[in-house]
LUMTI-580658 format. One record per residue (C-alpha): residue number from 1; chain; x, y, z. Coordinates in nm, 2 decimals, m for minus. Layout:
// residues N
+-------+------+--------+--------+--------+
! torro ! zake !      u !      v !      w !
+-------+------+--------+--------+--------+
!   NUM !    A !      X !      Y !      Z !
...
+-------+------+--------+--------+--------+
// end
This chain:
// residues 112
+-------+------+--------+--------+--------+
! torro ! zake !      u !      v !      w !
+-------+------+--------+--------+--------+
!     1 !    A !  m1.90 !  m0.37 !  m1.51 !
!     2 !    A !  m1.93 !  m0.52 !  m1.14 !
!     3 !    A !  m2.03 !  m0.84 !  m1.33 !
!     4 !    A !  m1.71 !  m0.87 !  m1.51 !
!     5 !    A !  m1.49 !  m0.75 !  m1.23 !
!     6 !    A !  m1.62 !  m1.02 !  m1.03 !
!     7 !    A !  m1.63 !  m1.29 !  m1.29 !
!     8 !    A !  m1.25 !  m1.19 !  m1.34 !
!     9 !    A !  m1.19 !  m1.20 !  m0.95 !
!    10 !    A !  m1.34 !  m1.52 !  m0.97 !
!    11 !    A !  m1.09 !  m1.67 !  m1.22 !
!    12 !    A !  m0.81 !  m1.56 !  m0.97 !
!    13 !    A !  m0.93 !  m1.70 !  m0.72 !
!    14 !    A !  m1.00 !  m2.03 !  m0.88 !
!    15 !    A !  m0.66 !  m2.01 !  m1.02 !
!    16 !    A !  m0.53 !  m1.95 !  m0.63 !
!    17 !    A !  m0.68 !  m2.23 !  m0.49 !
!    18 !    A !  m0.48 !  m2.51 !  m0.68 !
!    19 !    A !  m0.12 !  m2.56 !  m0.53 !
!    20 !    A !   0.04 !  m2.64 !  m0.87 !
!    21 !    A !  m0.06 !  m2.32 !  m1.01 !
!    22 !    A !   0.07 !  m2.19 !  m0.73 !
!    23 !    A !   0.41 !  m2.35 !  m0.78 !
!    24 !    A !   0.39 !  m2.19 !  m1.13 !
!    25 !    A !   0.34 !  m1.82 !  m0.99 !
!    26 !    A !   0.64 !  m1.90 !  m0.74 !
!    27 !    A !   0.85 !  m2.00 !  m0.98 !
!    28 !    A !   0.75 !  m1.73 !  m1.20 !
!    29 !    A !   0.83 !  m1.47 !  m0.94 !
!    30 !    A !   1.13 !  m1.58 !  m0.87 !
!    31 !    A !   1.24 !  m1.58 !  m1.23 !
!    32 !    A !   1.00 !  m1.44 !  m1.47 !
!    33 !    A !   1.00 !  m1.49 !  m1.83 !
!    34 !    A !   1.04 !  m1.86 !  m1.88 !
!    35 !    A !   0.92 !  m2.17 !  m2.11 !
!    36 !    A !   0.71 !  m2.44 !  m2.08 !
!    37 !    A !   1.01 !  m2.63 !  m2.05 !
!    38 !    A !   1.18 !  m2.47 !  m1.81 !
!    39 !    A !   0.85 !  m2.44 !  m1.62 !
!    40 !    A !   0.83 !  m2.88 !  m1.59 !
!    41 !    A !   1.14 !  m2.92 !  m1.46 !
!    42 !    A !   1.04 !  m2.80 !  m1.15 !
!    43 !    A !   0.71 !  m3.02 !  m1.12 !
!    44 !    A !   0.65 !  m3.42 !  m1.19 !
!    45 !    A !   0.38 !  m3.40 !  m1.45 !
!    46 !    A !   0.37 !  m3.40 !  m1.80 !
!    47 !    A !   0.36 !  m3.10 !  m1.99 !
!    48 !    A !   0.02 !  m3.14 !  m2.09 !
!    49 !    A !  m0.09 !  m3.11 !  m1.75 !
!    50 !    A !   0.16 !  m2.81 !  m1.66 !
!    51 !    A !   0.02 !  m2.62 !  m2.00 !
!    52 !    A !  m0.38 !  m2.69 !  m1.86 !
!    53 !    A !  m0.25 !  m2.53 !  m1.54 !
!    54 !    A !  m0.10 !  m2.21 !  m1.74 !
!    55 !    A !  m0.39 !  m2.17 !  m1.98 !
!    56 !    A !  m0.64 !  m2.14 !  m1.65 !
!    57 !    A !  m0.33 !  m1.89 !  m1.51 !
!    58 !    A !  m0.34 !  m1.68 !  m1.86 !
!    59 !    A !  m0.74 !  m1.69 !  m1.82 !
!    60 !    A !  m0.71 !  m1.54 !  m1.44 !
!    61 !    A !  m0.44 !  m1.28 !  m1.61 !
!    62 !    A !  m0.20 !  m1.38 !  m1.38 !
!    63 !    A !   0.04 !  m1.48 !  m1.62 !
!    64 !    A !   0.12 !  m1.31 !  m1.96 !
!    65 !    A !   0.30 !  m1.46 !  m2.25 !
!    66 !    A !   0.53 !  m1.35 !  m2.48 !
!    67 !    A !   0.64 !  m1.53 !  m2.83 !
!    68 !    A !   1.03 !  m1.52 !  m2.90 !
!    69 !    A !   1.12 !  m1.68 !  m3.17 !
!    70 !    A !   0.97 !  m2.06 !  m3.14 !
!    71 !    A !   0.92 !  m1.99 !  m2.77 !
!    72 !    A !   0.70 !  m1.88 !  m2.60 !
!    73 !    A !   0.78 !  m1.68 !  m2.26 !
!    74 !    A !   0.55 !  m1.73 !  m1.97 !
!    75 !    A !   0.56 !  m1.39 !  m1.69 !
!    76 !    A !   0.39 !  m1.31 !  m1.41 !
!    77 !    A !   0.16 !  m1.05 !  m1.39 !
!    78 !    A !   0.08 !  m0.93 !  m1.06 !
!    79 !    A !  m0.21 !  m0.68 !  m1.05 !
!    80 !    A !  m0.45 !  m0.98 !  m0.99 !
!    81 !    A !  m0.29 !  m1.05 !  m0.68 !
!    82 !    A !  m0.24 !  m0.70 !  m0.61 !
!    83 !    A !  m0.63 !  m0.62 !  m0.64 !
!    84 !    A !  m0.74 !  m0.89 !  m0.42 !
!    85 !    A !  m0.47 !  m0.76 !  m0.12 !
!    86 !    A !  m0.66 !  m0.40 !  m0.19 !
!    87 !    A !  m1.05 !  m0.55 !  m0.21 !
!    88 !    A !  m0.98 !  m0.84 !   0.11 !
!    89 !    A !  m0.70 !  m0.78 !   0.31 !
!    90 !    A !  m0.64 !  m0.38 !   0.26 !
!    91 !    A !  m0.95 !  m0.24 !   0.42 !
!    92 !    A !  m1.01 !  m0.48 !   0.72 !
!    93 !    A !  m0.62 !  m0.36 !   0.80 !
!    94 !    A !  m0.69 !  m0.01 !   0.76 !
!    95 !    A !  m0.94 !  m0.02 !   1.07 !
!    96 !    A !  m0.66 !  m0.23 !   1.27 !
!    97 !    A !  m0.43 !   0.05 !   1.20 !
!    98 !    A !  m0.68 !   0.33 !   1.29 !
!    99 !    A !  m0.75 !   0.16 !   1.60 !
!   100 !    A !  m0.39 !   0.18 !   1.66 !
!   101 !    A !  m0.27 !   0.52 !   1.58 !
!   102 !    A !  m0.63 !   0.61 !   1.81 !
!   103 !    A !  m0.47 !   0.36 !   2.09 !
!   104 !    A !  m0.13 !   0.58 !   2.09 !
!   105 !    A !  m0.26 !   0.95 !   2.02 !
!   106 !    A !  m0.52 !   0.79 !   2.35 !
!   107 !    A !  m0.19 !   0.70 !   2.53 !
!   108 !    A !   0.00 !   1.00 !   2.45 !
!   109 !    A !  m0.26 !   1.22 !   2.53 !
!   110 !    A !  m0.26 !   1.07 !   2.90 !
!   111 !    A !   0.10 !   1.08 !   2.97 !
!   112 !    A !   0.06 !   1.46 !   2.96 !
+-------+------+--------+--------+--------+
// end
């Protein structure tokens, strides 16, 4: 089980590191649910190069897709992101902020 999750957090992070795929989450954040199409508008390469971008993002399970019709809907999918705020940023800021609220109860506790 470690094995996979780290394998998976892997994937994100290789997905992460390239600016285009980054491009493709920002665009997919700021409106979710859209085609290939509508994804290369927004970048100068061929789609070919846009869908080998998606296919690592769908492999990292930060983006989801969705078939309508002929089209297929490309969205977001956030948890990724989410778990590596929770595994690397989360706990070295919960000893910042325990250092703080010890800082003010320290201060408080003098003013008395």
């Amino acid at each position: 089980m470690v094995a996979y999750y780290h394998s998976a957090m892997d994937k994100v992070f290789k997905a992460l590191a390239d600016e285009t795929r980054r491009q493709l989450l920002d665009r997919l954040h700021a409106d979710n649910g859209q085609t290939l199409g509508q994804l290369c508008e927004h970048l100068a390469m061929t789609r070919q190069a846009v869908t080998k971008h998606l296919v690592l993002l769908e492999e990292a399970n930060l983006v989801a897709t969705v078939r309508r019709g002929r089209e297929k809907l490309h969205y977001l999918n956030p948890v990724p992101i989410h778990e590596i705020a929770e595994r690397w940023i989360g706990k070295f800021e919960r000893h910042r902020l325990q250092a703080l609220g010890d800082l003010k109860k320290n201060l408080e506790s003098s003013d008395e």
